[in-house]
C-alpha positions as a Markdown table, in Angstrom:
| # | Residue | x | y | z |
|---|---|---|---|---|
| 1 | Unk | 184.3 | 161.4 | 34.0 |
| 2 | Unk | 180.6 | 160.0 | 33.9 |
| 3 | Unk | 179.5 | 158.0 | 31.1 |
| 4 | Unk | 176.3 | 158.4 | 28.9 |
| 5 | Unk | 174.9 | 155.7 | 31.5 |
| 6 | Unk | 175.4 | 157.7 | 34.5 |
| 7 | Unk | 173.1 | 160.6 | 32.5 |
| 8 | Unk | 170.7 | 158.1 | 32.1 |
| 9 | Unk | 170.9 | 157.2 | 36.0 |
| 10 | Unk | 171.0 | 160.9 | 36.8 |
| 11 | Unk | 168.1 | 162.1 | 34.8 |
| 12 | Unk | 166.0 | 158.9 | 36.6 |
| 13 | Unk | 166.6 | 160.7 | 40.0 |
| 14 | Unk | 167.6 | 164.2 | 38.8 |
| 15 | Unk | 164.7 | 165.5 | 37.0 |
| 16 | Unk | 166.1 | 169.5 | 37.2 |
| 17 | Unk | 169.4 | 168.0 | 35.0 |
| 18 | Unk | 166.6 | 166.3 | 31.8 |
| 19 | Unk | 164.9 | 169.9 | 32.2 |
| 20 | Unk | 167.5 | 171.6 | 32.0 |
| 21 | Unk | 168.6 | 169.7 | 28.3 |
| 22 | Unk | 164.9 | 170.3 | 27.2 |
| 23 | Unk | 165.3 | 174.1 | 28.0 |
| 24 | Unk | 168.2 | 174.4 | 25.7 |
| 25 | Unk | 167.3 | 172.3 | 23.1 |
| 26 | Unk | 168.0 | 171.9 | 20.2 |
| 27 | Unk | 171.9 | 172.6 | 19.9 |
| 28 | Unk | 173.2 | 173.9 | 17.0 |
| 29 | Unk | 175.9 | 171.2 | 16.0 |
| 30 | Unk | 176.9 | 168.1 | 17.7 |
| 31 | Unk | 179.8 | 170.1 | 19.5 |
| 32 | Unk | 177.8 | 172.4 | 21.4 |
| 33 | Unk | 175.5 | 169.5 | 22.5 |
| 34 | Unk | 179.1 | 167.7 | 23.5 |
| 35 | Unk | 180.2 | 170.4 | 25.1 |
| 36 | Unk | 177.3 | 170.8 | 27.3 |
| 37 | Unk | 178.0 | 167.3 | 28.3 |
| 38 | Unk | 181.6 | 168.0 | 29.2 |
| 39 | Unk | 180.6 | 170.8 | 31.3 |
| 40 | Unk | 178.1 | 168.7 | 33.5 |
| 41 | Unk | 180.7 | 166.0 | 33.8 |
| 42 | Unk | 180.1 | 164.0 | 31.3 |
| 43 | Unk | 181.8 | 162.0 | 28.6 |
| 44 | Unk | 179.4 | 160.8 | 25.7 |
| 45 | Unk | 180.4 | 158.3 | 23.0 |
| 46 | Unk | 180.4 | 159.8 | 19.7 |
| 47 | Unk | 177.7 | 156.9 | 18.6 |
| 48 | Unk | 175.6 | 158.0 | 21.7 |
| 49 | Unk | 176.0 | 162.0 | 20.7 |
| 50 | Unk | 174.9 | 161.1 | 17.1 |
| 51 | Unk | 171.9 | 159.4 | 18.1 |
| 52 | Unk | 170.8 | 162.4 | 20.7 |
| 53 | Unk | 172.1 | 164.7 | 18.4 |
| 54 | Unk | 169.9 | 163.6 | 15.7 |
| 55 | Unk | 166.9 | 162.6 | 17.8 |
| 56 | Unk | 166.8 | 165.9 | 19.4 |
| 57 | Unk | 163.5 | 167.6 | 17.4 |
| 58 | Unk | 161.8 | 164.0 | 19.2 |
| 59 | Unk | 162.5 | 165.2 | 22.8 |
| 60 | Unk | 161.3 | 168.7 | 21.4 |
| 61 | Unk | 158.2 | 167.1 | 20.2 |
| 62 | Unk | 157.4 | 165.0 | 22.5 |
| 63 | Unk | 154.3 | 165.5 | 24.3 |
| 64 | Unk | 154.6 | 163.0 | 27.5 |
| 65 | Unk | 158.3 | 162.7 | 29.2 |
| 66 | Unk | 160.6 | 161.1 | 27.9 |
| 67 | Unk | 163.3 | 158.8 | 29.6 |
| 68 | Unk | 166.6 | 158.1 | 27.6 |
């Protein structure tokens, strides 16, 4: 399974998978946000989930893009 590294790789050359985060944002609970990890392949540290989990209004609200 890919790393929270890899997502950062992909997103780089990937910009569909990062929009496709942003369109579903924000998750309800750190589980749905895992589990949309787990189903693009992913496997996210539980410090790494916190942090994106609690920074998520910032991707909302950000007005420029915004690279992990």
């Amino acid at each position: 399974m890919k790393t929270y590294a890899d997502f950062i790789t992909a997103i780089t050359t990937q910009p569909a998978l990062l929009q496709e985060l942003e369109s579903i944002l924000p998750f309800p609970d750190q589980s749905a946000l895992q589990r949309w990890f787990i189903d693009k392949g992913y496997q996210i540290g539980d410090h790494d989930l916190q942090m994106l989990y609690d920074q998520q209004n910032s991707l909302l609200d950000a007005s420029e893009q915004v690279n992990y």
